[in-house]
Every structure is written in structure tokens, then in C-alpha cells.
C-alpha positions as CSV (number, residue, x, y, z in Angstrom):
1,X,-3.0,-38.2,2.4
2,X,-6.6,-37.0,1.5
3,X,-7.5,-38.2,-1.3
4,X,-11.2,-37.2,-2.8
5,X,-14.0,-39.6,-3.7
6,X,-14.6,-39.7,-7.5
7,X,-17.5,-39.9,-8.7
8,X,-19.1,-41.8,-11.6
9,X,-18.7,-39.2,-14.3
10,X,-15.0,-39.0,-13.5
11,X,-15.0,-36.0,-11.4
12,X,-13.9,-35.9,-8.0
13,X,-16.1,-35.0,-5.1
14,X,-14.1,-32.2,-3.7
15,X,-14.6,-30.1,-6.6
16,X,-18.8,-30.3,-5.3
17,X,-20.9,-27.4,-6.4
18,X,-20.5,-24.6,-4.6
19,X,-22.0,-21.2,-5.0
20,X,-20.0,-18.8,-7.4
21,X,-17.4,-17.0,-5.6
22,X,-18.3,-12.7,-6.2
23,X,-15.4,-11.6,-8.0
24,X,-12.4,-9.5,-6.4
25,X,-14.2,-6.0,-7.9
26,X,-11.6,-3.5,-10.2
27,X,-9.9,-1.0,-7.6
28,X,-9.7,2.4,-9.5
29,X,-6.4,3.8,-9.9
30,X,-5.1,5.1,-6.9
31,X,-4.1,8.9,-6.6
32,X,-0.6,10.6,-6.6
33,X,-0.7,11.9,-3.0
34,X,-1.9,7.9,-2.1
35,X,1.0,6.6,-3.4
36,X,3.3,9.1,-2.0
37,X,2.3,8.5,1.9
38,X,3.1,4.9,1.4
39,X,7.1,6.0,-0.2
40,X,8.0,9.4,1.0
41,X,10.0,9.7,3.5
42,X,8.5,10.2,6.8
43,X,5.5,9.3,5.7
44,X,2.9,6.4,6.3
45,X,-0.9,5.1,4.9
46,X,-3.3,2.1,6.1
47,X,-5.7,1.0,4.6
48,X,-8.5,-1.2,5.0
49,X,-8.3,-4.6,3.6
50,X,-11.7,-5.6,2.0
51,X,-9.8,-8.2,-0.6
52,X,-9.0,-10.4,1.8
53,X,-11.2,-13.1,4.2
54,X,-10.3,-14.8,7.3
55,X,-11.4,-18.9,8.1
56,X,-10.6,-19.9,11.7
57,X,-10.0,-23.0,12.4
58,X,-10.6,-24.2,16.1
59,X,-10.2,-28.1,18.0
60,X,-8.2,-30.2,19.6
61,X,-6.7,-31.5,16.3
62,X,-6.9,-27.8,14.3
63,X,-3.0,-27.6,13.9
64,X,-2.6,-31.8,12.8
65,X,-5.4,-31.5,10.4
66,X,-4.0,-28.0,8.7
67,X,-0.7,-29.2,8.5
68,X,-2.2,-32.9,7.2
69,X,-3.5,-30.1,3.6
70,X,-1.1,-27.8,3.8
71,X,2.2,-27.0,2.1
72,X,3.8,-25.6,5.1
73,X,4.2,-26.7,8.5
74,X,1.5,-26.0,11.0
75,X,1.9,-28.5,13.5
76,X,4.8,-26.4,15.3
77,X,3.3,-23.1,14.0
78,X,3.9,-21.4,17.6
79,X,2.5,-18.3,19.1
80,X,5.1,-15.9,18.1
81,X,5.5,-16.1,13.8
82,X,3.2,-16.4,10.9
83,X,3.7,-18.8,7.6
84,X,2.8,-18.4,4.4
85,X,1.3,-21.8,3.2
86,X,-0.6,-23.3,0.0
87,X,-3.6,-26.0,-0.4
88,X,-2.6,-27.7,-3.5
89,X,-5.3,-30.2,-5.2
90,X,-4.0,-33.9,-5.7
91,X,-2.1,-32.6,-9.1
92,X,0.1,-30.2,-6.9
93,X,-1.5,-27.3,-8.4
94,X,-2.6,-24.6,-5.9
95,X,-5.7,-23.2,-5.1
96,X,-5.4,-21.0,-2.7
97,X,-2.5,-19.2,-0.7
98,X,-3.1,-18.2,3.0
99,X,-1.0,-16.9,5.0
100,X,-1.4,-18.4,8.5
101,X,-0.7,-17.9,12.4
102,X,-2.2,-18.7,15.9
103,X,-4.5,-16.7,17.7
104,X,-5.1,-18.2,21.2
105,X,-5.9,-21.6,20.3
106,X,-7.3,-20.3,17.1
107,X,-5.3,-21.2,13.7
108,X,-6.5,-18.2,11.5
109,X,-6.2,-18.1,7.1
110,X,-5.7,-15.2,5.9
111,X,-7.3,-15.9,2.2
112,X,-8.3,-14.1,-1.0
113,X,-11.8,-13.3,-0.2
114,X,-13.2,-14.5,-3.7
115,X,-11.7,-18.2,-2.8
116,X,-13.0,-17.5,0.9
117,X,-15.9,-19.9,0.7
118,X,-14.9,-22.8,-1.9
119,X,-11.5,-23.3,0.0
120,X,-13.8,-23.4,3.5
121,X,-16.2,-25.7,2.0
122,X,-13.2,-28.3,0.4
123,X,-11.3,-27.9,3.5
124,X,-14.3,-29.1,5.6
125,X,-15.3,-32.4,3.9
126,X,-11.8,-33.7,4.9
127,X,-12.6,-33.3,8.5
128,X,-14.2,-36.2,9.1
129,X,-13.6,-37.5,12.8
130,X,-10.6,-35.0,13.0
131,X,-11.5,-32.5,16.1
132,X,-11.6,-29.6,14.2
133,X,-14.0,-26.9,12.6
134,X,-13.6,-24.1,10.0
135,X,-15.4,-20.8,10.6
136,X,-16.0,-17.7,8.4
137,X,-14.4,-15.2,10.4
138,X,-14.6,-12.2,8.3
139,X,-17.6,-10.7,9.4
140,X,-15.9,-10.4,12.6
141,X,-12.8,-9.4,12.2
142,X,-11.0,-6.2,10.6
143,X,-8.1,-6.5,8.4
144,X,-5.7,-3.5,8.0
145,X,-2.7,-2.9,5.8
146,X,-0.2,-0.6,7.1
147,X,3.1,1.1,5.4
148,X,5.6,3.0,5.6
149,X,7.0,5.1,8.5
150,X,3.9,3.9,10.7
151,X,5.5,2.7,13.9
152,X,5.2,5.7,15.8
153,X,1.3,5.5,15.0
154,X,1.8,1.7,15.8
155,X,3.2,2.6,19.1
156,X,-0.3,3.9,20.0
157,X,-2.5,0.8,19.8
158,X,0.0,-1.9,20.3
159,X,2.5,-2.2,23.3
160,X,5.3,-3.9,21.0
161,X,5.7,-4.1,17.7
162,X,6.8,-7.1,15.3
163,X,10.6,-6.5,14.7
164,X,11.3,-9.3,12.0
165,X,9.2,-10.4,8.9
166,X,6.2,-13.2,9.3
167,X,6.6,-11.5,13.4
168,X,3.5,-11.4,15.1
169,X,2.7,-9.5,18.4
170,X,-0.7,-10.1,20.0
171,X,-2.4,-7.3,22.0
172,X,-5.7,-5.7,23.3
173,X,-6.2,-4.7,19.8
174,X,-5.5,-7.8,18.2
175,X,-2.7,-9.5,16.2
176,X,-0.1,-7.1,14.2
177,X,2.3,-8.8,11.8
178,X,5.4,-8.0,10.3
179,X,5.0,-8.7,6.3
180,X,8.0,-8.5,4.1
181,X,8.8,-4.9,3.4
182,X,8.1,-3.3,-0.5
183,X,10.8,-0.6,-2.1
184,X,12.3,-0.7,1.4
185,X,9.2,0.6,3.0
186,X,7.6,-1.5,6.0
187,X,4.4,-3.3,6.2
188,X,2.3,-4.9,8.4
189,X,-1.0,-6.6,9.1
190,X,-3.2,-6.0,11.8
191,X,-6.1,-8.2,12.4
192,X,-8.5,-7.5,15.2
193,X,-11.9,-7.5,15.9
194,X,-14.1,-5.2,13.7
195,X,-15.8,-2.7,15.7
196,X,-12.6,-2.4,18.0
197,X,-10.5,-1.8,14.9
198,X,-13.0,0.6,13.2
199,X,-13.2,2.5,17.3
200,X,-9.2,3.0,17.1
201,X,-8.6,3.8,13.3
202,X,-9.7,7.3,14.3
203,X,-6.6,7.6,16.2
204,X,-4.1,6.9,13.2
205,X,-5.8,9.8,11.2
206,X,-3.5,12.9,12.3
207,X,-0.6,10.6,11.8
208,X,-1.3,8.3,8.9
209,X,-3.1,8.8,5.6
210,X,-6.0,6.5,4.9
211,X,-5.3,5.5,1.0
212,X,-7.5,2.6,-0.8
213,X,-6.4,-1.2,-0.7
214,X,-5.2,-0.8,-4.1
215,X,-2.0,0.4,-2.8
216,X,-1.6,-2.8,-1.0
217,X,-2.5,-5.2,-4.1
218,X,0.6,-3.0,-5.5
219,X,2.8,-3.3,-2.7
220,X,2.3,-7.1,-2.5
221,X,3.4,-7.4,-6.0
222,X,6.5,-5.0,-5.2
223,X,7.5,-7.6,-2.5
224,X,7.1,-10.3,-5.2
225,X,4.8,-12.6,-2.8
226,X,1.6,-14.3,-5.2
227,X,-1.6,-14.3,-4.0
228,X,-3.4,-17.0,-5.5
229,X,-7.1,-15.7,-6.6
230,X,-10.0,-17.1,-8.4
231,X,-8.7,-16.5,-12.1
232,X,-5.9,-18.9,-11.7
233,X,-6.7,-21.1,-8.9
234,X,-5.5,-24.8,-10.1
235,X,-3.0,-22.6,-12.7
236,X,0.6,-23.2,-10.6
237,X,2.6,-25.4,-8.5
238,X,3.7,-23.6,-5.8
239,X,7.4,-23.4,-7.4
240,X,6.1,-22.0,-9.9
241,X,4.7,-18.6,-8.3
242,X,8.2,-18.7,-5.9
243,X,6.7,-20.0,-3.3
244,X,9.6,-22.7,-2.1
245,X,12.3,-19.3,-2.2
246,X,9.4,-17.3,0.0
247,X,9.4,-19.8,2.6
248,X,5.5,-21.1,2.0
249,X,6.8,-25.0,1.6
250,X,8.0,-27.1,4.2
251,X,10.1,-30.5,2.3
252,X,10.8,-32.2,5.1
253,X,6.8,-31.8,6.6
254,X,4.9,-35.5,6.2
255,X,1.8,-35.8,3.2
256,X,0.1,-33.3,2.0
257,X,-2.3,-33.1,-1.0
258,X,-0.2,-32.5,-4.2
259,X,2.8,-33.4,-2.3
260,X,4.7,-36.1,-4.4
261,X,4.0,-33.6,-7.6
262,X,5.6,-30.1,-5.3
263,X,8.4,-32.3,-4.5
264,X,9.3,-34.3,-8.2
265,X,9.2,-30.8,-8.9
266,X,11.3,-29.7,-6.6
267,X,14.4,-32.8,-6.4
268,X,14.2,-33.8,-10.2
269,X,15.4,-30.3,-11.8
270,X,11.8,-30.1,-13.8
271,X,11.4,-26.5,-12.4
272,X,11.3,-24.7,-15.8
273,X,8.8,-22.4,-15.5
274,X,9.1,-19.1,-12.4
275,X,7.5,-16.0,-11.7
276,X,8.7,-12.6,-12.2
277,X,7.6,-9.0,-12.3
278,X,6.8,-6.8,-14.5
279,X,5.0,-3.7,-15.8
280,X,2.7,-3.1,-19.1
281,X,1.1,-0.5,-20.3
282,X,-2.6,-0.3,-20.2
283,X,-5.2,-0.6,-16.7
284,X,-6.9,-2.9,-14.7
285,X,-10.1,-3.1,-16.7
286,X,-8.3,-5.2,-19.6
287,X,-4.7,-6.0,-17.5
288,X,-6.2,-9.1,-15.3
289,X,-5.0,-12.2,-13.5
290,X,-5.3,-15.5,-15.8
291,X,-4.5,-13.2,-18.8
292,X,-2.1,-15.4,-21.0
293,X,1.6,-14.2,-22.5
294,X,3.1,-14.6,-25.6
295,X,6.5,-14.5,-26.7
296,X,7.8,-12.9,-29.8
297,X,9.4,-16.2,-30.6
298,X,6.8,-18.6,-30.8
299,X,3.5,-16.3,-31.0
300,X,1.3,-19.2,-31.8
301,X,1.2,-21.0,-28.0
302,X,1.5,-19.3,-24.7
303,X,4.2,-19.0,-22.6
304,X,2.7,-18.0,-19.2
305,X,0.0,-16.5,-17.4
306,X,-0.1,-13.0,-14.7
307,X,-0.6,-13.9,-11.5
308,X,-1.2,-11.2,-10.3
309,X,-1.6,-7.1,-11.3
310,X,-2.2,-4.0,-9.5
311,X,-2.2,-0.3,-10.5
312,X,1.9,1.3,-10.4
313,X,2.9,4.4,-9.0
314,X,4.8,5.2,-12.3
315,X,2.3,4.5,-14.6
316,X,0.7,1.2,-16.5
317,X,0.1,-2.2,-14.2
318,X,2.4,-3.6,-12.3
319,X,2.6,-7.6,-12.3
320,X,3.8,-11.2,-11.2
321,X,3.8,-12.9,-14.2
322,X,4.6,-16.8,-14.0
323,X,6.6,-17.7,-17.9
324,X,8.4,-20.2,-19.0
325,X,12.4,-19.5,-18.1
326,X,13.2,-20.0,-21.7
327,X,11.1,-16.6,-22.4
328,X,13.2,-14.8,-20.4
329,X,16.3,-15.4,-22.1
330,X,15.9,-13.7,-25.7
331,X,13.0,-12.2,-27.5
332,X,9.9,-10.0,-25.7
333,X,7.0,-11.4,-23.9
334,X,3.2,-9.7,-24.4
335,X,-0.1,-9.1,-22.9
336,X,-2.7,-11.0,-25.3
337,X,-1.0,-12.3,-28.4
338,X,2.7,-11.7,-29.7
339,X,1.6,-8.7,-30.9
340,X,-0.1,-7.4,-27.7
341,X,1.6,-4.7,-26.1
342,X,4.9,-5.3,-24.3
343,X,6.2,-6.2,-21.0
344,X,8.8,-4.5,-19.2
345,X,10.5,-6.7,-16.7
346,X,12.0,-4.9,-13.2
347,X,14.0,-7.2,-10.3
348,X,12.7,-9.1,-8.0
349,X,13.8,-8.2,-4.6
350,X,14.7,-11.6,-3.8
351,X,17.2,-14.2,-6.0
352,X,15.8,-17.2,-7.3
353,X,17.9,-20.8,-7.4
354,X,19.7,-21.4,-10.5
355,X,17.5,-23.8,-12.6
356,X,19.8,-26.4,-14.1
């Protein structure tokens, strides 16, 4: 395992200076008619994907060094599927989610694009004589988000299309991927290069509506999948945003950082705290990621964090909020203090293991 250099004031080297990440900007609400071409029937919406960065990792030993920092296994990542993975510090606590896949004999991160740059820059100094190299690849390449009833439009620029989740098709335009489906509806990712992407988009017009990236932050949450971001990077073992039930950590895979903390966590029963969803009342501008929760029980300490939030359909923000299990059993949980306003909770469309 990696292990950083610590310094003499107690502080270990991977956590260098670096310059400060731009924050992830406030997405207005999205409209009506946006949120109806993603969930009426028949319909379909992409949508440019400015939240998100890509680092490609090239060299010989790309897939033994990725899978050497990663939660997942990348080693027999193959040609054909995608995996969600997590980069953990030594304490198990993650920061940052990617979601990975092979291009050629290119490994390519799909990242928040706030943690874009600190992520590249601690992923780097553990090269050392590894045969490997991270790039910034976002300049380069476009990212699109695309849902609903959007594979005839699909049909158009790619020859076949991904037919199960974390599928990926390669083709002239670039790599599309199946992502789990939200409220039934299907998604997908399509990553090519830029001015390619941005030449065929045109095309998709007369058959798809383009609606702001907003809708995807909200669809994300809808599928239940966390997206670790700057507000609550080093926040969560991966267990605790779901990340063993959504297929992100490999327990048979060799050392990773974080790894004897992911799995204590994981054999010992000391999984006590999971992420759920929810809605609140209120908008973006004060309903953020890192915001603490309070239960009406014991209003004097917190008893979890949102992960993640995103503007809902039906009104208020819709969120993945990681909480103590305890909270969920009596009482209410609220945004601020215990007498903030209150959280509705909805159902995860996946189960989650029975916590003994």
C-alpha cells in the first residue's frame, strides 16, 4: 500500500498545497417542460455535462497502478463495462468517486470537476517508477448526459447501443455507457471528443430536448448513486454513501489505501451509519452538500451530513443524505439544527443489507 510521507508538523505529504478547487457553481432551478422531456412518456433530453472532469491515465502499468489506489478492481477492467470506484485516504474515508472504463489503452476517470485537479495531483506523486501518467482530459473531451426515450436518437451516432447498466459501446463518436436508470427512465453517458460531440449534437435537436445539467445532478440522486464533491471529500467511508450495495468495492481485490478501515467496516458489523434520500423544502442557494442534520431526539450533536442535493421536479431539493441508522428509526431528522425544517424521506430504488 501507498502510504504518504509525513512531514514534520504532523501532516502528511499527500495532502501538499494545491490550488483551490473553483467550486461546482449553483444550477438554477430547472423548468417544468425540462423536467418533463426527461419523464414523459416518449420523450427524451441531453444535456451537457459541465460538473464533471475526465483524468486519463495512460502506460504500460496504468491498470496495476489504478487498481493498487482504488476501491474497485481495475486490473481486469476490460473493454466492454464501466466501474464505479473510490480513492479513499489512509483512514478509509473517500475523496473522490470516479467512475471508470477503458478507452483503447486509455483508463479514463470520470470525476467531480471541483476535485478534478487535487485528486490528479495526489494520484500522481504515487507514481513513482510505475509506467504510468495522469492527464487532464477535459478540455478535450465532451461529456453528455442523456435520458429517457433517447435510443432512437442514439441509433443515429452510435452503431449499437449499451444494453445493460455500467455497458459501454465504443464508436466513431466515442464511448456511450449505460448508467443505472432513474424513475424507470434510461440514462446514459456519452464521452467523445469535443468538437466532434458539439458537430453531432445538432442532430439530436428535432428529437431530443436540450435541458440544463441540473436535471442530471437530480437524476443521479433518483438512482441513489453519491458523487463525492469538494464539501464532503474525507466525510464517508465508502459504506457509508452505499457504495459496497452499488458495486464501487471490490473485497476480494489486493491493498488499497484505506483498505483495512473499508473492510473492518465491512466484516465486523460496525456499519451503523447509511445513506438514504430524501426531500426538504427550501433551494440550492441554502440546501448544500456538507450541510449537517439533526434529529429531533438529540438536537444538541449531529446525526449526519447531505451528500448530495439537486433541484426536484415536485418541488424543494432532493437529497442523499448519509445519517446514523438509529435516526431513521423514530423521531424527525432536519436541515440545520433540530429545529430546521424537515426531511421527508422517499425509497431508495435499491435494498440495503440488514445491519445487525
Amino acid at each position: 500500500m501507498n502510504t504518504p510521507i509525513v512531514s514534520a508538523s504532523g501532516h502528511a505529504s499527500a495532502h501538499a498545497p494545491v490550488a483551490a478547487p473553483a467550486a461546482l457553481p449553483v444550477l438554477p432551478r430547472p423548468s417544468a417542460e425540462e423536467f418533463a422531456a426527461v419523464l414523459e412518456q416518449g420523450h427524451g433530453a441531453y444535456m451537457p455535462l459541465p460538473q464533471f472532469g475526465v483524468i486519463d491515465t495512460t502506460g504500460d502499468d496504468a491498470a496495476s497502478f489504478l487498481h493498487a489506489q482504488l476501491t474497485n478492481d481495475v486490473q481486469h477492467l476490460d473493454a466492454a463495462n464501466a466501474r464505479l470506484a473510490g480513492y479513499c485516504s489512509a483512514k478509509g474515508r473517500l475523496l473522490a468517486s470516479f467512475l471508470s472504463w477503458r478507452s483503447g489503452d486509455t483508463i479514463r476517470l470520470l470525476v467531480s470537476k471541483d476535485l478534478q485537479a487535487a485528486v490528479q495531483k495526489r494520484l500522481s506523486m504515487f507514481v513513482l517508477r510505475a509506467k504510468a501518467k495522469l492527464v487532464d482530459a477535459s478540455g478535450e473531451l465532451g461529456v453528455i448526459g442523456l435520458a429517457g426515450d433517447v435510443r432512437g436518437a442514439l441509433s443515429g451516432v452510435f452503431d449499437a447501443l449499451p444494453d445493460g447498466v455500467h455497458v459501454q459501446v465504443d464508436g466513431a463518436a466515442g464511448t456511450l455507457i449505460r448508467v443505472p436508470d432513474a424513475l424507470g427512465h434510461l440514462r446514459y453517458l456519452w464521452i467523445g471528443p469535443k468538437a466532434q460531440v458539439e458537430a453531432l449534437l445538432p442532430s439530436l435537436d428535432g428529437k431530443l430536448k436540450r435541458v440544463s445539467p441540473a436535471v442530471w445532478d437530480w437524476l443521479d440522486i433518483r438512482a441513489g448513486e453519491a458523487r463525492i464533491t469538494q464539501p464532503v471529500v474525507e466525510q464517508f467511508v465508502p459504506q457509508m454513501v452505499n457504495f459496497d450495495v452499488l458495486g464501487a468495492v471490490n473485497f476480494r481485490k489486493g491493498c488499497y489505501p484505506g483498505q483495512e478501515v473499508v473492510a473492518r467496516s465491512q466484516y465486523r458489523g460496525t456499519i451503523k451509519r447509511r445513506t438514504s434520500l430524501a426531500n426538504v423544502a427550501g433551494e440550492l442557494e441554502t440546501v448544500r452538500p456538507g450541510t449537517e442534520l439533526f434529529h429531533s431526539d438529540d438536537p444538541g450533536q449531529p446525526c449526519g451530513m447531505i451528500v448530495n442535493a439537486a433541484s426536484a421536479q415536485a418541488g424543494g431539493v432532493d437529497l442523499l443524505v448519509e445519517l446514523k441508522l438509529a435516526a431513521l428509526e423514530s423521531g424527525t431528522v432536519h436541515l440545520g439544527a433540530a429545529d430546521g425544517p424537515a426531511l421527508r424521506f422517499l425509497t431508495l430504488p435499491y435494498g440495503l443489507p440488514a445491519e445487525v
